[in-house]
PLY file of the C-alpha trace (Angstrom):
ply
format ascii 1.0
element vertex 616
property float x
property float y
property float z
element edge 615
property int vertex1
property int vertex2
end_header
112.59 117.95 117.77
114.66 117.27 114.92
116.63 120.26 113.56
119.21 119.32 110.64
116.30 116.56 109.11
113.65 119.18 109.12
116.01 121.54 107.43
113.87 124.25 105.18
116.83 125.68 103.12
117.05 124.19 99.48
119.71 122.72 98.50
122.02 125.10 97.14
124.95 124.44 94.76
127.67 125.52 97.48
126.30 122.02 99.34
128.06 119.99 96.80
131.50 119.18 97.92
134.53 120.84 95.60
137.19 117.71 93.73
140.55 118.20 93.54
141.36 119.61 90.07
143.59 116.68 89.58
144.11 115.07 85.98
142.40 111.48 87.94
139.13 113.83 88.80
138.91 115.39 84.84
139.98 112.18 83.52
136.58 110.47 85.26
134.44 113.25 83.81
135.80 112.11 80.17
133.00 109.30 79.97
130.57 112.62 79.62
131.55 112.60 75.67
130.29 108.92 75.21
126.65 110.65 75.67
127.87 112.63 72.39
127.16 109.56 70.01
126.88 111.38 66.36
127.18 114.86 67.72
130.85 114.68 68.18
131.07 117.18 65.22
128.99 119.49 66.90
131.48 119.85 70.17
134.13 120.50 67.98
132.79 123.10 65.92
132.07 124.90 68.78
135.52 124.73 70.00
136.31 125.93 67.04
134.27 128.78 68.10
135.67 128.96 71.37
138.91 129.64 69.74
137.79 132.30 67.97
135.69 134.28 70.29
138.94 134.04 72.32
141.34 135.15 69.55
138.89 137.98 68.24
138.64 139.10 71.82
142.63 139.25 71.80
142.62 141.63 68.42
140.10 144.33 69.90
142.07 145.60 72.98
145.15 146.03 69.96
142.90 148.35 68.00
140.72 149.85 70.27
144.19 150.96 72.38
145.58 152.41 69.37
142.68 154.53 68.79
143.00 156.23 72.55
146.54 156.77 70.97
144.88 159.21 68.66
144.32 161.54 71.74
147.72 162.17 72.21
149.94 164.29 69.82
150.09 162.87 66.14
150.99 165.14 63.47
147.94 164.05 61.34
145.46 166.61 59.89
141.93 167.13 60.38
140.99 165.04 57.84
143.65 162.91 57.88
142.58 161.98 61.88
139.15 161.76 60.70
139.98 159.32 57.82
141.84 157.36 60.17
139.41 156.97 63.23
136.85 156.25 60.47
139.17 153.27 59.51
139.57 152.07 62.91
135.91 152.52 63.40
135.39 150.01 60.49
137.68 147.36 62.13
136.31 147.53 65.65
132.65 147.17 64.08
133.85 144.31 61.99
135.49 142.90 65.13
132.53 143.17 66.93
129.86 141.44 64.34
132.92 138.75 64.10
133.11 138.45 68.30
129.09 138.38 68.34
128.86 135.63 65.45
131.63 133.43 67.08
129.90 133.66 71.26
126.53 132.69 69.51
128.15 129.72 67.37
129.58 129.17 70.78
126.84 128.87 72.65
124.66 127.24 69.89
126.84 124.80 69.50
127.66 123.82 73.02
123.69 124.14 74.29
122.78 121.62 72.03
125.75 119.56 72.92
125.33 119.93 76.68
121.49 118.98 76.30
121.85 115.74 74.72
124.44 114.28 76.65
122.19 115.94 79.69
119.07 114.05 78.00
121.19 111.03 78.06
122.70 111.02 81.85
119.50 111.87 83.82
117.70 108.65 81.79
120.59 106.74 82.67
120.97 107.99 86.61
116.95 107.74 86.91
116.75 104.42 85.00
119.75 103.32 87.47
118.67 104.87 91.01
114.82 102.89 89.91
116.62 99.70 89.70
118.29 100.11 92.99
117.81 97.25 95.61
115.25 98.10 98.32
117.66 98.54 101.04
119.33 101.47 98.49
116.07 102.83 99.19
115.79 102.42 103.39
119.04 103.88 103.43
118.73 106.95 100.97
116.40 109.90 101.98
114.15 110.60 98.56
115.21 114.40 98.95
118.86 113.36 98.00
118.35 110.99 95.57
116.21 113.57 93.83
119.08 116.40 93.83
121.39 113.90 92.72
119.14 114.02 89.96
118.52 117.53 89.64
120.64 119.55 91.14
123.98 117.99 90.30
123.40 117.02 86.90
122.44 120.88 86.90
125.85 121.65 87.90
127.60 119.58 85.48
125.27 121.17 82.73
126.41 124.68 84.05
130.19 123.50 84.06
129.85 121.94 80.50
127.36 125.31 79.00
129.66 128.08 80.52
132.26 127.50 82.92
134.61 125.20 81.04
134.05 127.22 78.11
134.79 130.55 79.95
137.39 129.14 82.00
139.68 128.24 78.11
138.11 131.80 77.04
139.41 133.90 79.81
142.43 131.84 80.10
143.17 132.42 75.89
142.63 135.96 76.86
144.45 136.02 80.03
147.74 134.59 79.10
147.91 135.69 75.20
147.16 139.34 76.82
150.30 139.10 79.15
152.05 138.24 76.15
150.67 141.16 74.04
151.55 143.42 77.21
155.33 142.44 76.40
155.34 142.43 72.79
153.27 146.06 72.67
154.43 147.85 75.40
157.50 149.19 77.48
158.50 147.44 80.77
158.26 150.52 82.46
154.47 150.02 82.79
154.36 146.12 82.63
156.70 145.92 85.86
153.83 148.28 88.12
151.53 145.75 86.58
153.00 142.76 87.72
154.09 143.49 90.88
151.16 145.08 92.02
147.93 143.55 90.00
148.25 139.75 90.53
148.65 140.93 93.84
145.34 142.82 94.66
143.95 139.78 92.94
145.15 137.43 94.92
143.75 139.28 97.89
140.19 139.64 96.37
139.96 136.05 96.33
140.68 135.14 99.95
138.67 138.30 101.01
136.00 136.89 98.75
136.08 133.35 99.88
136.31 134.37 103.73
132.94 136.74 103.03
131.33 133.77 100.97
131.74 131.07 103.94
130.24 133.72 106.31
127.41 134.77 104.36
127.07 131.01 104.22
127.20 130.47 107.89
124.48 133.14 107.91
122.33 132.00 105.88
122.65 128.63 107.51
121.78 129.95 111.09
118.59 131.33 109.16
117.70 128.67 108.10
117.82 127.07 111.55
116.00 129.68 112.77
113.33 128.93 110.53
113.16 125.39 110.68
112.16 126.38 114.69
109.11 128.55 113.45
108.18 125.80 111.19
108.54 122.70 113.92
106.37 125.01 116.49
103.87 126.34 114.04
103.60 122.53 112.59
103.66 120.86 116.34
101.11 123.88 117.39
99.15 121.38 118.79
101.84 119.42 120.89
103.55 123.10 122.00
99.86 124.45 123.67
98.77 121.53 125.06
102.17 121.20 126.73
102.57 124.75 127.57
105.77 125.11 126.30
105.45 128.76 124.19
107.81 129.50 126.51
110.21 126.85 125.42
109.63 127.37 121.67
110.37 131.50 122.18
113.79 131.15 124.26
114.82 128.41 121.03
114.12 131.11 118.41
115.37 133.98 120.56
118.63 132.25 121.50
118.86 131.51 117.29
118.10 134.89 116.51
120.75 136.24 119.00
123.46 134.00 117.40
122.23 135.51 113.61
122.48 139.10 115.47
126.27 138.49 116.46
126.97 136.41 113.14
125.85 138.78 111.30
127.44 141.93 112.62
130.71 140.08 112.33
129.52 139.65 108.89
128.58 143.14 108.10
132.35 144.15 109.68
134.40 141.63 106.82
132.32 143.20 104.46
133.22 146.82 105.39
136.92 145.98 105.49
136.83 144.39 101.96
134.42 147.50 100.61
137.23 149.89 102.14
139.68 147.69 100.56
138.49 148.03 97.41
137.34 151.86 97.04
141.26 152.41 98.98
143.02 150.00 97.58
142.60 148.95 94.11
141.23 152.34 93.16
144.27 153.89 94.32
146.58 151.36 92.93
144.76 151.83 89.41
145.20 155.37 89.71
148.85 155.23 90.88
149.89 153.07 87.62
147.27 155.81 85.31
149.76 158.62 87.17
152.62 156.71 86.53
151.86 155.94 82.81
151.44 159.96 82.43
154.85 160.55 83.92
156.41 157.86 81.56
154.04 159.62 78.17
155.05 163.16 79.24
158.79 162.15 79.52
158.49 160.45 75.80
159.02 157.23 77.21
156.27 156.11 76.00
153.32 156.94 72.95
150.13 158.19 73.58
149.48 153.97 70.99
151.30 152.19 73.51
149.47 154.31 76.39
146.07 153.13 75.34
146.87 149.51 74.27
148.33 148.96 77.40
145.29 150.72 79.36
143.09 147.87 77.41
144.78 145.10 76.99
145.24 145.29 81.33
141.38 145.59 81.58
140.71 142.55 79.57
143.66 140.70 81.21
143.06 141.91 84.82
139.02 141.30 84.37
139.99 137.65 82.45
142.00 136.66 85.55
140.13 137.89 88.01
137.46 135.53 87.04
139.49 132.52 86.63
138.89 131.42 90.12
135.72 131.54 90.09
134.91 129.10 86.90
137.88 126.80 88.71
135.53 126.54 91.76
132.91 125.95 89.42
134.18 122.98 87.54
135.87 121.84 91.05
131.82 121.61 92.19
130.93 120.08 89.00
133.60 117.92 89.13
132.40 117.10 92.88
129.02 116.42 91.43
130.21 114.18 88.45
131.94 111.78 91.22
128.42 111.65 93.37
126.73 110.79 90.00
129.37 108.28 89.09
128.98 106.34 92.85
124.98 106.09 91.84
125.73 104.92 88.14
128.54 102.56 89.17
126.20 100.74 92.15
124.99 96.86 91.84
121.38 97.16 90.43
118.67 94.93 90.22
118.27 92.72 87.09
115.31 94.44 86.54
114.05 94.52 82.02
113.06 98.12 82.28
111.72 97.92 78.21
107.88 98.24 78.06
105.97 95.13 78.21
102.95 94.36 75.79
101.85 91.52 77.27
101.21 92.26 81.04
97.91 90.52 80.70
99.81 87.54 81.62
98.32 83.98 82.02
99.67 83.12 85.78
102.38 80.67 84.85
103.47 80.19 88.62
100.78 78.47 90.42
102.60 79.62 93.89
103.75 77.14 95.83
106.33 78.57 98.54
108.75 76.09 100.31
110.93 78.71 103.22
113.79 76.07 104.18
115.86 77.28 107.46
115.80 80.61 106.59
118.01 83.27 108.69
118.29 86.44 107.63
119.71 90.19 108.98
119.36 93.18 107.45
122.32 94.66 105.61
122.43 97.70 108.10
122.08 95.92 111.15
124.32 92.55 110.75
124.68 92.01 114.19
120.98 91.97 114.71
119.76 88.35 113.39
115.74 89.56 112.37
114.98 85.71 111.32
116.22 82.71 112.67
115.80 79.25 110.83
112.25 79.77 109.29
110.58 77.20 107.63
107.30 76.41 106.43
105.55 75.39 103.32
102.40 76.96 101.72
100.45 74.82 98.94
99.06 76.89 96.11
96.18 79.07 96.79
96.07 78.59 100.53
95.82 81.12 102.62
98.31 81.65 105.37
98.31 84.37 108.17
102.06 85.44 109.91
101.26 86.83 113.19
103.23 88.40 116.16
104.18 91.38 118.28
106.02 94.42 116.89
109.27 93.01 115.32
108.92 89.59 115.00
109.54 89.30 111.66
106.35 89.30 109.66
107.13 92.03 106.82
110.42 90.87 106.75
109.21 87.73 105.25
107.00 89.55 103.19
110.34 91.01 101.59
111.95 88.12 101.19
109.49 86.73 99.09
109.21 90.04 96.67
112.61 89.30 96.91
113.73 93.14 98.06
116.31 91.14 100.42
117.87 87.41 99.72
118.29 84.93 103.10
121.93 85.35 104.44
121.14 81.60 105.21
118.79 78.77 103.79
116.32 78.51 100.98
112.90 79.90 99.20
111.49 77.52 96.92
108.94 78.74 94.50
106.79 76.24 92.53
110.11 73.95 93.63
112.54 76.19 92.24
115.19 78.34 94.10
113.23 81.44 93.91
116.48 83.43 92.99
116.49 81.21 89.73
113.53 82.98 88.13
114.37 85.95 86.09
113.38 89.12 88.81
110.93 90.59 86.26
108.78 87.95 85.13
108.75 86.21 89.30
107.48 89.82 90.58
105.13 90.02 87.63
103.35 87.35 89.84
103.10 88.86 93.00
101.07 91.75 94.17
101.17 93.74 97.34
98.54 95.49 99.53
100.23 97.44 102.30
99.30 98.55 105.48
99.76 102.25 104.32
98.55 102.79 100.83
100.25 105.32 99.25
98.48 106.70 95.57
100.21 108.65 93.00
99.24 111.93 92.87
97.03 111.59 89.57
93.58 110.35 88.73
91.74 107.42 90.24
91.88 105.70 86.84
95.48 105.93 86.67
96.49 104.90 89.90
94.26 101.44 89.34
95.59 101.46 85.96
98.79 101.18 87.47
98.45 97.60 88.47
98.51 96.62 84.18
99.55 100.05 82.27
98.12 98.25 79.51
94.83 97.04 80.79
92.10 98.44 78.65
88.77 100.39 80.47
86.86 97.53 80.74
89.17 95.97 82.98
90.02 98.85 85.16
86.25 99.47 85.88
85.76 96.06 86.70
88.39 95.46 89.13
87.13 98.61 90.25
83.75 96.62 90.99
85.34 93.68 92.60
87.08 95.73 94.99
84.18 97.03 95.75
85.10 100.71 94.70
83.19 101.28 91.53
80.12 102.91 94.07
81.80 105.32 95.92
84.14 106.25 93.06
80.69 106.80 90.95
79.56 109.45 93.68
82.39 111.65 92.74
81.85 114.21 90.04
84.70 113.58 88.34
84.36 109.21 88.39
87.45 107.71 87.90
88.91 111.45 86.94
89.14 112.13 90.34
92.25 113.88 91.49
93.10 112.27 94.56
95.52 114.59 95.69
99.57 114.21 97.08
99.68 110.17 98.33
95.82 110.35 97.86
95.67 112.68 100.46
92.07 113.41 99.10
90.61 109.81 99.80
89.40 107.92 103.08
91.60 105.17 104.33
89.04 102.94 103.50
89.06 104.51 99.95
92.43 104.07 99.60
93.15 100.51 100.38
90.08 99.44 98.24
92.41 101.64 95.14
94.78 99.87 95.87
92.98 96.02 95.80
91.60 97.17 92.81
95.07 98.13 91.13
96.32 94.23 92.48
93.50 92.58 90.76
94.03 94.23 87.95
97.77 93.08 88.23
96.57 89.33 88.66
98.85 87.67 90.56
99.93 84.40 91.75
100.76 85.17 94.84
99.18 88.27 97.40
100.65 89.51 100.14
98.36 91.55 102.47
100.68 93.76 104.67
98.26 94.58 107.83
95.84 95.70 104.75
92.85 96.59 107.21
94.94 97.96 110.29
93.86 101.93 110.09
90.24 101.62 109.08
87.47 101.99 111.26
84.71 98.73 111.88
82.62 99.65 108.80
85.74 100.52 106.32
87.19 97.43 107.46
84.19 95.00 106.55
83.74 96.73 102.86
87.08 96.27 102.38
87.43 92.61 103.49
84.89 91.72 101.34
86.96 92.97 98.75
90.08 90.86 100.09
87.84 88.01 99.91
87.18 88.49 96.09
91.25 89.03 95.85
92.30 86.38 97.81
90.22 83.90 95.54
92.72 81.10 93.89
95.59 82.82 94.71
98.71 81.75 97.22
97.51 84.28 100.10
100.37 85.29 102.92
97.86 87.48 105.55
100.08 89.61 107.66
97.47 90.10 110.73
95.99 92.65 112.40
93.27 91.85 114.06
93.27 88.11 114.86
90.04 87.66 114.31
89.86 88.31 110.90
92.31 86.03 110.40
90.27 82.37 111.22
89.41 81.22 108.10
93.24 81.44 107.54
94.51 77.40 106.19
97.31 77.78 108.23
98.37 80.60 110.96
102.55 80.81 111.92
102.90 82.50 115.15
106.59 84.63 115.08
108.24 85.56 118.07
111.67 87.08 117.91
112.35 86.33 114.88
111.74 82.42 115.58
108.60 80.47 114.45
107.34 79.16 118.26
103.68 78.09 116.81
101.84 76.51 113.70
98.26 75.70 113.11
94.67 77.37 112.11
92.85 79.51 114.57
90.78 76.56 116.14
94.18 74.39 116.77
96.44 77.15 118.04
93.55 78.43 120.54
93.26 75.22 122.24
97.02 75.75 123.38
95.97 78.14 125.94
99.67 78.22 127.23
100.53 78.88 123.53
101.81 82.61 122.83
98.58 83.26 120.27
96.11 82.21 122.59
98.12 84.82 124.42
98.08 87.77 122.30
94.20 86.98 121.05
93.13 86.82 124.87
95.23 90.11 125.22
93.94 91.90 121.82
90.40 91.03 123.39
91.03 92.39 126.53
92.79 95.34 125.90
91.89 96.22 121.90
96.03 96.30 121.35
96.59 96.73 118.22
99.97 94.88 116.55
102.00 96.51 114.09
105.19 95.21 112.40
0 1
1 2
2 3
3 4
4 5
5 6
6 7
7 8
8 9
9 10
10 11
11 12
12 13
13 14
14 15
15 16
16 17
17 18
18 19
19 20
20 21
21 22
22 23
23 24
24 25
25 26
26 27
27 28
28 29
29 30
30 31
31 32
32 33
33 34
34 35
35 36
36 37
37 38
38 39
39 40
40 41
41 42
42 43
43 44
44 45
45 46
46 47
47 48
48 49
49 50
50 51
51 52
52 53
53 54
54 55
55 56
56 57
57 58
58 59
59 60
60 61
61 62
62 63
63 64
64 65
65 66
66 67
67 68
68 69
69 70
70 71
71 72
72 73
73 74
74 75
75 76
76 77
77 78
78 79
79 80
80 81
81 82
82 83
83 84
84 85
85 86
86 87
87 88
88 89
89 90
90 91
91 92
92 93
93 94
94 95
95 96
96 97
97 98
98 99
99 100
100 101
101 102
102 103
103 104
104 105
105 106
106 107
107 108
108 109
109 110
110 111
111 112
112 113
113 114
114 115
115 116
116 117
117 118
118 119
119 120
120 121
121 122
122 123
123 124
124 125
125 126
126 127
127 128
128 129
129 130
130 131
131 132
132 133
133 134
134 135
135 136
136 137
137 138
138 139
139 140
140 141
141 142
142 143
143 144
144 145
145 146
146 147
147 148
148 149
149 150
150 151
151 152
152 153
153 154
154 155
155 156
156 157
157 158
158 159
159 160
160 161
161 162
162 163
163 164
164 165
165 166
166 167
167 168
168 169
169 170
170 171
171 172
172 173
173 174
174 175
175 176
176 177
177 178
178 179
179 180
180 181
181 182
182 183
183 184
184 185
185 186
186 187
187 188
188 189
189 190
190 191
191 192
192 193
193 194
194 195
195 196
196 197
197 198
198 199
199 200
200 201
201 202
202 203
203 204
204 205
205 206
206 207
207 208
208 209
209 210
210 211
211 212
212 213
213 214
214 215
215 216
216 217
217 218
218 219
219 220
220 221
221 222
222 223
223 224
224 225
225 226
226 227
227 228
228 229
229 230
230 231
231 232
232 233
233 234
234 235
235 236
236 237
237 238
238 239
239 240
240 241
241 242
242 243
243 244
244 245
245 246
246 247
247 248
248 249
249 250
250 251
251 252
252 253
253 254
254 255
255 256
256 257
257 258
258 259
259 260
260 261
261 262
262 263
263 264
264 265
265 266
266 267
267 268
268 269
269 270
270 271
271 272
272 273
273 274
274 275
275 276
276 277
277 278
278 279
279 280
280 281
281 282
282 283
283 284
284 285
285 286
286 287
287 288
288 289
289 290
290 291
291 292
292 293
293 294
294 295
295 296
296 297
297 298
298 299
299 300
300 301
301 302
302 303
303 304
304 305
305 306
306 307
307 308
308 309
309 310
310 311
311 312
312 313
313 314
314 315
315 316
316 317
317 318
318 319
319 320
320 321
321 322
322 323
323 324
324 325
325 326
326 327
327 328
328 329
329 330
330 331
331 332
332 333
333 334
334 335
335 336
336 337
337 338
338 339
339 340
340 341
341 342
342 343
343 344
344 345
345 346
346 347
347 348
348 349
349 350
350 351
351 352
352 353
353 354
354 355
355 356
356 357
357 358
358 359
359 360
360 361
361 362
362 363
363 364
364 365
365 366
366 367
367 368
368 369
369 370
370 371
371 372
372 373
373 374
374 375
375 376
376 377
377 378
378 379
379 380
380 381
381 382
382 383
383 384
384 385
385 386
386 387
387 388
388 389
389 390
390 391
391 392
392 393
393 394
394 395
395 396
396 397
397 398
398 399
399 400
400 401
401 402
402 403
403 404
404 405
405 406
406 407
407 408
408 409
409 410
410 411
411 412
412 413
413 414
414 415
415 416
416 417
417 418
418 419
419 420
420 421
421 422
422 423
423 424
424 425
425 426
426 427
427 428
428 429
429 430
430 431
431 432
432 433
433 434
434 435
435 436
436 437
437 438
438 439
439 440
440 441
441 442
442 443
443 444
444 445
445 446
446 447
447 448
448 449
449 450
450 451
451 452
452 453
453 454
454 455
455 456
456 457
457 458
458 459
459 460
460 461
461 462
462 463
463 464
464 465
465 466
466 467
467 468
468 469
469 470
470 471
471 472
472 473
473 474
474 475
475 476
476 477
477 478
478 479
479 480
480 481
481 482
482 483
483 484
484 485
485 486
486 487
487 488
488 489
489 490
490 491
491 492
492 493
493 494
494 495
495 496
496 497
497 498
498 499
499 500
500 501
501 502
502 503
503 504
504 505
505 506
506 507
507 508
508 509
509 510
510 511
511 512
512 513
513 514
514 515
515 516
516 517
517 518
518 519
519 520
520 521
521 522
522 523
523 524
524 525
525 526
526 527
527 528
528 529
529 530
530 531
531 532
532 533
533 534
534 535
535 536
536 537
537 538
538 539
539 540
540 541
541 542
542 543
543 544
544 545
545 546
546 547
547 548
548 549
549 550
550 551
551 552
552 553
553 554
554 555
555 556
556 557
557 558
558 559
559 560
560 561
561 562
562 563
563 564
564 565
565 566
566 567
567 568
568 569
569 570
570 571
571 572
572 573
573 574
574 575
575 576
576 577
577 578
578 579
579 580
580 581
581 582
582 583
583 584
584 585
585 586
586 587
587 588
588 589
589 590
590 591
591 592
592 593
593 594
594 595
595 596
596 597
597 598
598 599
599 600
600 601
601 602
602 603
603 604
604 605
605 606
606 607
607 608
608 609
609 610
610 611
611 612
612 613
613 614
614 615
């Protein structure tokens, strides 16, 4: 069973891998501020702001210190004290209403900021990843693609909202406070502070990062541990009639035993780093209190320069203390920005992604298809050569079947000709053009699709047809719906075409599914059809409602059959027999089965025989 691929846990923000705070990795997150557009003026005002949340911050250790001062012996009178703290009173309150005015500014400012260049990179990375090539797509899970969307543009918006912005704040505060410390007070108490505060910091952090990468690793072996309950209670079937409970309890039990041992090594780093903090820092905070006590009594110091220091130590010790973690914040962000930037800077199909009035279109191809000595492997898999020199011509509106065993090649032709993949060798003529000289939009405008594996959106019935001409009017959708012979059973439904149909129409019969999904091509009206194994999962009495709905489809149009059952395919104008990626037979049904040393007389006598069924 798969483990890592079946993984429950979410991906978290501490999965995104940290960039080098290098001025190359901030210089690439720069193109950010071409999102701004006419709202440059609003980033800079709340700089502006940033500056002077930071500065007023700066001012209120200053007075707040000097009114501690006033515990300590100053020669004032009652009321001259009280006149005094009722001064310092004022400032403080005017400092805070000034510090509370400049962090909303701040974060007014910046939100709005943040959200339009936000607005502006998911369009672009969605509008980008949409117009990947297909084999983007085969070689991408859809999980990852969508947290590149999501969760990493989240983490850029969290670096741009708060962490760059509290990384200058604390960094203002930090370093002018150091500063202040020398100007304000005597060296006798900055020297404790430097020697030993930077210090106990600098330990915090690798005690904090060591119990963060644990409590990681512990949460990862839960995870495991719960992908296990989930594969056994999913595969319930598979474990009982296989009798392996036994099996699926020593897994979890040998998981659970690692999270037992993990996890009282955990719980150990976390009481040395709770002892080192209550021992520790408390006592070193104490020691330089006792020692600034010794210095007041001797009159080294004022009972002023006492309390500024004790605040302006708190704000600096608190301000770098939590400079590490914004820098591991932006380093994510930055991490993120770079995965974005891989996606935005990929080769993308020419694809005109503006909304189209005019998808009624008149079919301007007619759909003749020339393949001329076509090879072709896919991009993944060079060394593995899927076609070799195909050719064969298809007048328009025939209908022409591909048939073989399981890789031969059929649906890889198919994608040639939607043009997901081009030939590493040869030629596609279309209508006696090279197929690549159309423009990619209006040549796929012409071709619809009807896979072996419908998949619906998850919306109504109406919608999902609709989808084959987002412009097609009701008329239209209900009669396509008619002559894929739909409109009945949809009818039975209370809600008629405002049925649900549930996640990948979950909620629909096979049958009722591929018969959505003719009705959403003819609605498209194409040129040319491509029937991917269209009937292969439906039972006898599915399968002959929906043919006769194939039938209607396949009327005038340039028809390429990829076969299932070979016996629906006789009426076929011309049948190419694949094997190994080669062409080895070419005829109609009649023709080919009077080869009976041929390889289809071969696989019908065999499908007969044995009902085999042959998948791509």
């Amino acid at each position: 069973m798969a483990k890592s691929a079946l993984r429950v846990k979410s991906k978290d923000k501490d999965d995104i891998p940290k960039a080098e705070l290098t001025w190359e990795n901030i210089k690439k997150s720069f193109y950010l501020l071409s999102y701004l557009e006419n709202e440059k003026w609003k980033f800079f005002a709340g700089m502006f702001f940033l500056f002077g949340t930071a500065s007023v911050g700066l001012v209120f250790p200053l007075v707040s210190g000097k009114m501690i001062g006033y515990f300590g012996e100053t020669g004032l009178s009652a009321e001259e004290m009280r006149h005094q703290l009722f001064e310092v009173g004022k400032i403080l309150l005017l400092i805070l209403i000034l510090q509370g005015f400049f962090s909303f500014m701040r974060v007014y400012f910046f939100s709005q900021v943040t959200e339009s260049i936000l607005k502006k990179l998911r369009d672009d990375a969605f509008s980008r990843i949409i117009r990947m090539p297909m084999d983007f797509f085969y070689n991408n899970q859809s999980a990852e693609l969508s947290s590149r969307i999501a969760t990493d543009i989240n983490v850029i918006s969290d670096a741009f909202t708060i962490n760059v912005a509290e990384f200058i704040r604390q960094s203002i505060i930090g370093v002018g406070g150091i500063i202040l410390l020398f100007y304000y007070t005597s060296w006798e108490i900055i020297k404790w502070f430097l020697l030993m505060v930077p210090l106990l910091i600098v330990i915090t952090l690798i005690f904090g990062k060591r119990i963060r990468s644990f409590s990681k690793q512990f949460q990862d072996l839960i995870a495991e541990s719960n992908v296990i309950v989930g594969e056994a209670f999913t595969g319930i079937l598979n474990v009982k009639s296989f009798t392996n409970e036994w099996y699926e309890v020593k897994r979890y039990t040998e998981k659970t035993t690692n999270i037992r041992q993990k996890g009282i090594k955990y719980g150990i780093l976390r009481g040395i780093f709770f002892a080192f903090i209550i021992s520790v820092i408390f006592g070193t905070v104490f020691f330089i209190l006792w020692k600034m006590l010794l210095l007041k009594n001797d009159g080294i110091i004022t009972a002023e320069q006492f309390g500024k220091f004790m605040m302006l130590s708190l704000f600096v010790a608190g301000s770098l203390g939590g400079l590490p973690e914004q820098i591991a914040s932006i380093q994510r962000a930055l991490g993120a920005n770079d995965r974005l930037l891989q996606l935005l800077h990929k080769d993308i199909e020419t694809i005109d992604i503006q909304p189209k009035q005019n998808l009624k279109l008149p079919r301007v191809l007619k759909g003749d298809i020339v393949f001329e000595n076509v090879y072709f492997a896919y991009p993944s898999r060079k060394e593995f050569q899927v076609l070799q020199d195909i050719s064969f011509t298809i007048q328009a509106g025939q209908k022409i079947a591909l048939v073989g065993s399981s890789g031969s090649g059929k649906s890889t032709i198919a994608q040639l000709l939607l043009r997901f993949y081009e030939p590493d060798k040869g030629n596609i003529y279309v209508d006696g053009k090279n197929y690549s000289t159309y423009d990619l939009t209006f040549y796929r405008q012409h071709i619809a699709i009807v896979p072996q594996d419908t998949m619906l959106f998850g919306g109504t019935i109406y919608d999902n047809i609709k989808y084959g001409n987002v412009f097609a009017t009701e008329e239209e959708i209900i009669d396509a719906a008619k002559k894929a012979n739909a409109y009945d059973f949809i009818m039975q439904f209370p809600d008629k075409f405002n049925t649900i149909v549930g996640d990948r129409g979950i909620q629909l019969s096979g049958g009722q599914r591929q018969r959505i999904a003719i009705a959403r091509a003819i609605l498209r009206n194409p040129t040319i059809l491509i029937l991917d194994e269209a009937t292969s999962n439906l039972d006898a009495e599915s399968e002959n409602i929906v043919q006769e709905a194939l039938e209607t489809l396949m009327k005038d149009r340039t028809s390429i059959i990829i076969a299932h059952r070979l016996s629906t395919i006789k009426n076929a104008d011309n049948i190419i027999v694949l094997q190994n990626g080669k062409i080895v037979q070419q005829g109609n049904y009649a023709e080919l089965m009077k080869d009976t040393t041929g390889f289809f007389y071969s696989l019908n006598k065999l499908q007969i025989e044995t009902n085999v069924i042959f998948n791509d």
